[in-house]
C-alpha positions in Angstrom: 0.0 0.0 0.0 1.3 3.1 -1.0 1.5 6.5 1.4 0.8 9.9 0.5 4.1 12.1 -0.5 5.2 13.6 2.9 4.4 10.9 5.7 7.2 9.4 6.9 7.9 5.9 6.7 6.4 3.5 9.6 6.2 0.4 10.7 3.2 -1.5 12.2 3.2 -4.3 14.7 -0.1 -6.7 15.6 0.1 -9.3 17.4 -2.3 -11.4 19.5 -1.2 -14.3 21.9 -3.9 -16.8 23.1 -3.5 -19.4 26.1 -6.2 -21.8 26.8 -5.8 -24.5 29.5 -8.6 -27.6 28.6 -11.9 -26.8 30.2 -11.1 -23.2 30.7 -11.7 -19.9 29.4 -9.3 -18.2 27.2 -6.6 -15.7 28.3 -5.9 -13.2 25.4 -3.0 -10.9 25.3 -3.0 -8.1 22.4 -0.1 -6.0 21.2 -0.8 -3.0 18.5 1.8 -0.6 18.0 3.5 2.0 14.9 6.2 4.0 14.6 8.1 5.5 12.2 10.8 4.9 10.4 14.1 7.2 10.6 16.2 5.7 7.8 14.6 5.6 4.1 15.6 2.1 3.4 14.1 -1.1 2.2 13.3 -4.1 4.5 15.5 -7.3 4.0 14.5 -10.8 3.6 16.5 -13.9 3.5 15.6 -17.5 3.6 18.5 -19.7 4.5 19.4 -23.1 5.9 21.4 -22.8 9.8 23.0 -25.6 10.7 24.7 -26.5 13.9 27.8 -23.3 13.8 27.3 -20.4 15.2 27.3 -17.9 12.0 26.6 -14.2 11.7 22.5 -13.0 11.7 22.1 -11.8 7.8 20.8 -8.3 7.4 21.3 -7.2 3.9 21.7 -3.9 2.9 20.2 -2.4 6.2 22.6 0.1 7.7 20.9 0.8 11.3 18.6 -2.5 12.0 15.5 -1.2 13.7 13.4 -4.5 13.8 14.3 -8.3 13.4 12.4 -11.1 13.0 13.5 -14.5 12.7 11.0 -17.1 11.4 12.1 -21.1 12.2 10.5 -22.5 9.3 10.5 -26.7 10.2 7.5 -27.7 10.9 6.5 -28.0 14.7 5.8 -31.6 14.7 9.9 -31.6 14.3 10.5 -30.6 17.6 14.3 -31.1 17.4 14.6 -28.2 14.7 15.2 -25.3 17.0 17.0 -22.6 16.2 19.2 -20.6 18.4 20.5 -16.4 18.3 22.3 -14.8 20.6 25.1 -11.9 20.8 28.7 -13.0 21.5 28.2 -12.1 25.3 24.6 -13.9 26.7 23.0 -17.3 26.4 21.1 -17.7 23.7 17.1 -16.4 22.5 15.7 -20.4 21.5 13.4 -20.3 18.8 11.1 -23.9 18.4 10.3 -25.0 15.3 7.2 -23.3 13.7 7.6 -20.4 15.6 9.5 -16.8 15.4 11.2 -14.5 17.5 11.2 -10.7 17.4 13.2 -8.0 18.6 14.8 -4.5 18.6 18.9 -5.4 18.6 21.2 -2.6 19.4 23.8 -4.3 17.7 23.0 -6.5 14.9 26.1 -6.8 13.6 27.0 -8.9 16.5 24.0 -11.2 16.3 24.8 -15.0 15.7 22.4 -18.0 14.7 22.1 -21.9 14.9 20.4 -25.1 14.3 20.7 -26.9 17.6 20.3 -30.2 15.8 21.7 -30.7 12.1 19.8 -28.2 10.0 17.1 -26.3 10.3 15.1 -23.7 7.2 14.4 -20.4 8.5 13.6 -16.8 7.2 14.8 -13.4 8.2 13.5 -10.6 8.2 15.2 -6.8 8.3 13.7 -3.7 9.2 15.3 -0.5 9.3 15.5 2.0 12.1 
């Protein structure tokens, strides 16, 4: 979708997480939030196979990384698939399989990724500042 000439760039975030124990009511959590962009870049994505060595976190052609999200793309029935990212001082952010993790880094030139077991698909995905 196309913006009008003269509003800045922005980025939009909705998510909604759902936790239902059996014979009980739902408990709904929803998160709805924009802001805009400083840097007047495109968004990366890269699909791409870890495997079990810590490697760098792709970003593309983004200068200042403002958002990252990491998709593990194995299906969740293979519940050894899960992938791993950290920075090269902490323990690491686990992602199962089917699922995605999203954050802000401060550096994500330091960011690294792995497959805990063998190898695992994924997609990533760059936004800027």
């Amino acid at each position: 979708m196309d913006t009008p000439a003269g509003i800045p760039d922005r980025l939009t975030i909705v998510e909604t997480i759902t936790f239902q124990q059996a014979g009980q009511g739902a408990a709904c959590a929803d998160f709805r939030y924009a802001r805009h962009i400083q840097q007047s870049e495109s968004p990366h994505e890269q699909r791409l196979t870890a495997d079990s060595q810590w490697k760098s976190l792709p970003t593309g052609d983004v200068q200042k990384v403002g958002m990252l999200v990491v998709v593990n793309c194995a299906p969740a029935s293979k519940t050894n698939k899960v992938l791993e990212i950290c920075n090269r001082d902490c323990f690491p952010w686990v992602i199962p399989a089917g699922e995605h993790f999203r954050g802000n880094p401060q550096r994500a030139e330091d960011l690294l990724i792995r497959c805990r077991d063998g190898e695992c698909p994924c997609t990533v995905h760059v936004f800027p500042l």
